[in-house]
Steps between C-alpha positions, in 0.01 A plus 500: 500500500628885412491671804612816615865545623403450868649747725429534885209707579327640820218293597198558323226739725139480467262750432382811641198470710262710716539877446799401301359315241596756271796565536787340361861434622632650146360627178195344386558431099722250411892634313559393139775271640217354729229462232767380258630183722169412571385517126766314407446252760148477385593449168757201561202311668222603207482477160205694482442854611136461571582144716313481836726405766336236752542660890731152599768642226500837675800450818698291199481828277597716798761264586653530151496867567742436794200540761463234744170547704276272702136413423416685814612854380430381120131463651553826689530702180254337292245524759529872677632671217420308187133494352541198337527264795246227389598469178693164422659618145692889467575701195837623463357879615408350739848282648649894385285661761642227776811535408472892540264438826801325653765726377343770621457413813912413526760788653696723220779322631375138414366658161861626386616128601228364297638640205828483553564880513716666690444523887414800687754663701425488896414874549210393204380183656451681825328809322236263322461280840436891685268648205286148541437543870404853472241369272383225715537736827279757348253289403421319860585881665117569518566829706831626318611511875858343384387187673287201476396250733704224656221267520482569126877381409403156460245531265692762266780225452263246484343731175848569394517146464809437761271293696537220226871596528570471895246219491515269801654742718291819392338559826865466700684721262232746541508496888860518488501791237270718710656465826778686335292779312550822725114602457308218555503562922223750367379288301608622129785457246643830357649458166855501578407152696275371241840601234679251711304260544393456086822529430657242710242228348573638115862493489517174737402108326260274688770306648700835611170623659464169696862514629432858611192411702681145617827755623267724746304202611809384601583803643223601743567102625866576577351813706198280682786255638768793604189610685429204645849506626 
């Protein structure tokens, strides 16, 4: 089989949901590079332009395309985002607009890999990461106080779609996270904590995150006993 040259990506995130359903990672329309590979991929696999590809081919095409995902988040974006969730057979529109849902809904950073291009430099990573909170920030900052609830936090990462990410130990990583935020003894985040706290999960992988939360677990356990003592 032709595939792609496979190169190491990020892990693939899932949609948008809640009051962020909207709103996507990076831009929404696919780059001539992107529409291009997947054309071509398309192509390889059918003869015919007009072909109808049957939904079971679907995580083989997007495998070709160098896109590994599980039939969980597959289902995820066919479902929530996709109109055509019933439907057994797909046009190729219609395996395009997947392939742009799920794109679109990837960081800049992971796009740029995608494609091979060349990377952004640190101080542009952590501009795109900042200009993406202040989007999400404003949008749960009800008020425009410059805060937003702590009780809320959960639920914004959960519709950021880091719950899926920090996924079994969401609700530890969130109690350690807080406990650490300089606002929330009042109750609220301001943005500078809610900066920190996005961008530790963005620029961090799964396994990095779970290390992280395993470290100050150990931690505050080293601190019980010395207490003890």
């Amino acid at each position: 089989m032709d595939y792609l040259k496979m190169v190491h990506l990020p892990k693939l995130l899932p949609p948008r949901k809640g009051r962020l359903a909207n709103m996507k990672r990076s831009h929404e329309e696919l780059t001539p590079s992107e529409a291009q590979l997947a054309q071509e991929q398309l192509n390889k696999m059918y003869s015919d332009k007009d072909a109808i590809i049957d939904k079971q081919d679907i995580k083989i095409i997007l495998l070709r395309l160098n896109l590994k995902i599980s039939d969980a988040l597959l289902n995820d974006y066919i479902l929530t985002q996709l109109a055509w969730g019933e439907k057994s057979e797909i046009t190729f529109e219609e395996f395009l607009g997947l392939f742009q849902e799920i794109l679109s809904n990837q960081t800049p950073y992971f796009r740029l890999v995608y494609t091979d291009k060349q990377p952004f430099s640190e101080a542009d990573l952590a501009q795109l990461n900042l200009d993406d909170a202040k989007r999400v920030f404003s949008i749960y900052d009800d008020t425009r106080s410059g805060l937003i609830a702590a009780d809320d936090l959960k639920m914004i990462l959960s519709d950021m779609g880091f719950g899926y990410v920090l996924a079994p130990d969401f609700s530890s990583y969130f109690s350690h996270i807080s406990k650490h935020a300089e606002t929330t003894m009042c109750g609220f985040l301001n943005f500078d904590e809610f900066v920190r706290i996005h961008n530790e999960i963005v620029d961090k992988r799964p396994e990095q995150i779970n290390l992280t939360l395993n470290h100050s677990l150990l931690q505050k356990k080293k601190k019980k006993k010395k207490k003890k003592k």
